[in-house]
C-alpha positions, -999 to +999 in steps of 0.1 A: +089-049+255+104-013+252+083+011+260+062+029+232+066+068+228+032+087+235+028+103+199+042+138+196+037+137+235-001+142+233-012+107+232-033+095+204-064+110+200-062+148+213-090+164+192-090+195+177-059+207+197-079+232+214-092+214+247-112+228+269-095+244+301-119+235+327-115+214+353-083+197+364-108+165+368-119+173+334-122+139+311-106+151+275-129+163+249-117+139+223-115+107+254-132+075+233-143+064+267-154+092+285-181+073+310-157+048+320-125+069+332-154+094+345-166+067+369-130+062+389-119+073+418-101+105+414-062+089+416-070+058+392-086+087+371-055+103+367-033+075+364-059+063+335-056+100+315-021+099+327-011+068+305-038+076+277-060+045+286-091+064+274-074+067+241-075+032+228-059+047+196-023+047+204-023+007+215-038-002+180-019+017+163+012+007+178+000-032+180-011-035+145+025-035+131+036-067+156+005-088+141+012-078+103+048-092+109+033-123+128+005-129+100+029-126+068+057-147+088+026-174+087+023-178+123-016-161+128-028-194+134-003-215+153+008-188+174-024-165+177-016-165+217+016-142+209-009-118+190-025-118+225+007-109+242+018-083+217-018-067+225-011-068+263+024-053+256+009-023+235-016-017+258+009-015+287+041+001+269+021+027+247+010+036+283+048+037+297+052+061+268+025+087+273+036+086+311+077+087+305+068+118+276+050+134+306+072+132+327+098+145+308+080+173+293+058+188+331+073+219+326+068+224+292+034+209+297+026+231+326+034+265+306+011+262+275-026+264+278-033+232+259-014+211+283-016+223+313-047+202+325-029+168+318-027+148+353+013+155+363+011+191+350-019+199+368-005+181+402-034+157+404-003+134+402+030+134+422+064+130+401+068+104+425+033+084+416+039+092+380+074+071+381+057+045+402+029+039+375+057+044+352+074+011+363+041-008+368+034-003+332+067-016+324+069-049+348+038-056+327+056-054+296+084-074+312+061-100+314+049-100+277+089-101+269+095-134+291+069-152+268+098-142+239+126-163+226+159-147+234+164-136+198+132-115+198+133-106+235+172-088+224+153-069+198+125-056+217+150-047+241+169-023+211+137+001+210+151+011+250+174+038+231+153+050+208+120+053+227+137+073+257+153+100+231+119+102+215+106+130+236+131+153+225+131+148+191+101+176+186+129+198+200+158+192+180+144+187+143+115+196+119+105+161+117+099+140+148+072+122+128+101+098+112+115+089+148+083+084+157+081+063+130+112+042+136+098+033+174+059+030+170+066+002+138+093-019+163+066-041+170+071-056+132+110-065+137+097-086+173+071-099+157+088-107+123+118-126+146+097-145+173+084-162+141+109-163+118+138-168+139+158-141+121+152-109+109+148-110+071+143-089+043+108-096+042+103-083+079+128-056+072+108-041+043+072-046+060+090-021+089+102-001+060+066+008+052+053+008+085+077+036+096+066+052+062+027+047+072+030+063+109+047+094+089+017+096+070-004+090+094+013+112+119+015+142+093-024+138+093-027+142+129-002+173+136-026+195+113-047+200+141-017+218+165+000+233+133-009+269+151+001+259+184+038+245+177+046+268+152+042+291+187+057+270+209+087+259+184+078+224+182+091+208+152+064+187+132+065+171+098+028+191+091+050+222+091+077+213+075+055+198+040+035+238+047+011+236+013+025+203-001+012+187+032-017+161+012+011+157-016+037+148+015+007+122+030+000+105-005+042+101-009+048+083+025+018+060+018+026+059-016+060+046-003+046+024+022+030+005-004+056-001-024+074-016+002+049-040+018+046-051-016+083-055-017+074-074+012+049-100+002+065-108-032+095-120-010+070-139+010+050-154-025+062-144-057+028-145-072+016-116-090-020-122-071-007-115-034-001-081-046-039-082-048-041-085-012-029-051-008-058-033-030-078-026+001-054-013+019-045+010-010-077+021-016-082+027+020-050+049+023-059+068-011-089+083+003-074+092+031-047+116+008-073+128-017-098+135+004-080+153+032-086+190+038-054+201+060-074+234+078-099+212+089-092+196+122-124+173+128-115+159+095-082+153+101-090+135+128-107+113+112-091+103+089-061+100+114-084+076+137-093+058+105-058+039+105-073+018+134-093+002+106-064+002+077-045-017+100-067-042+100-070-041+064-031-046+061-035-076+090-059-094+070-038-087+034-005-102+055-029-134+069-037-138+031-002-137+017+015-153+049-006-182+058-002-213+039-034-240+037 
């Protein structure tokens, strides 16, 4: 599996934005597992915050678009292993991510007050280590795409381009948030063709609206560094919507929507599967009406409330997808 950009280069999860600049050994303010990582050894420490592993965020987030394609293809229940494998492979590539985006951006990383604690900035971790954790992570993914038939293997294999030009993306253009987009909803076209055999319109329009979502979603999460890359001139889709930022949200989801239901009318053209999306809907509604871009808790969690939409739009796909 092609390894899975770290999100804007923070990793999922930061916080307000504003960490605290403590410690090197610090565990991150906004870390979801904070006594765990703070019980390792210094190096696996590092190597753990390195590749965002306290952040369980990112995998889901990144996972949940690979069992949506599986579930609406009809294969939850005959092939729930590969759910299981697409798991492993987020957990491990979404990792390979936040350590390649490190990598890539030390220097960067090193000169701005907000990053400068992370493990390779800081020097708790070697360039050298960093790569060699960097190809761990991957050798496990290898392993997830050897349980892949050749057709979906080749396609997981296509994300190799665009994840490794992610990182720069913030640099050359106002909205890294639809790249992002393109690479963090990849797991639906694998998914979609390890069932399927093919990719079809169906899978092509439930990608579609993930991309579509992760804007959103994304868009919700840059409000909390709107300050800090407008200083540093990183380019973010929360800038570029200024006021119209809730109006920008409710558009991509709004557009989501419409396409997943594109989706499941290709699937079952029933009028009632359409029904399967109202949580979902729902769901993603509050999270446009009700946001308040200046405040960053809030933001937050509403961005952290996708882990739970995405199971929302798993269970809407089982419903649609699976045939009794």
């Amino acid at each position: 599996m092609a390894a899975a950009p770290s999100h804007r280069n923070r990793g999922f999860g930061r916080g307000t934005g504003r960490a605290r600049a403590t410690r090197v050994t610090e565990i991150v303010p906004d870390s979801q597992h904070r006594g765990l990582v703070a019980a390792l050894p210094p190096l696996p420490r590092a190597l753990a915050l390195l590749a965002r592993l306290d952040r369980p965020i990112g995998w889901w987030l990144l996972f949940w678009p690979g069992a949506w394609a599986v579930a609406l293809a009809g294969g939850v229940v005959e092939r729930w292993p590969l759910l299981l494998w697409l798991l492993l492979g987020s957990v491990a590539m979404r990792g390979a991510g936040c350590v390649y985006n490190d990598i890539v951006d030390r220097e960067l990383d090193a000169s701005v007050a907000r990053t400068r604690h992370r493990p390779l900035a800081s020097g708790q971790v070697s360039l050298g280590a960093a790569w060699a954790w960097l190809v761990a992570l991957c050798l496990i993914g290898l392993v997830v795409l050897l349980q892949l038939h050749l057709y979906a293997a080749i396609v997981s294999l296509a994300a190799l381009a665009p994840v490794a030009a992610y990182p720069f993306m913030k640099r050359i253009t106002w909205w890294p948030q639809v790249w992002l987009g393109l690479v963090f909803s990849w797991a639906a076209l694998v998914g979609w063709s390890e069932v399927w055999g093919a990719l079809t319109a169906p899978g092509l329009m439930l990608y579609a609206g993930a991309i579509c979502w992760v804007v959103g979603y994304d868009t919700i999460y840059a409000l909390q560094d709107r300050e800090d890359d407008a200083l540093i001139g990183i380019g973010s889709s929360a800038l570029a919507m200024g006021r119209h930022v809730r109006a920008g949200v409710a558009l991509c989801y709004a557009l989501a929507l419409a396409l997943w239901a594109a989706a499941f009318w290709q699937v079952r053209a029933d009028l009632l599967v359409l029904a399967a999306l109202a949580p979902m809907a729902l769901h993603l509604g509050w999270q446009a009406t009700t946001l308040v871009p200046d405040d960053g808790a809030g933001a937050l969690a509403r961005f952290r409330s996708n882990r739970f939409a995405g199971l929302l739009m798993f269970l809407a796909c089982a419903a649609v997808g699976t045939r009794l």
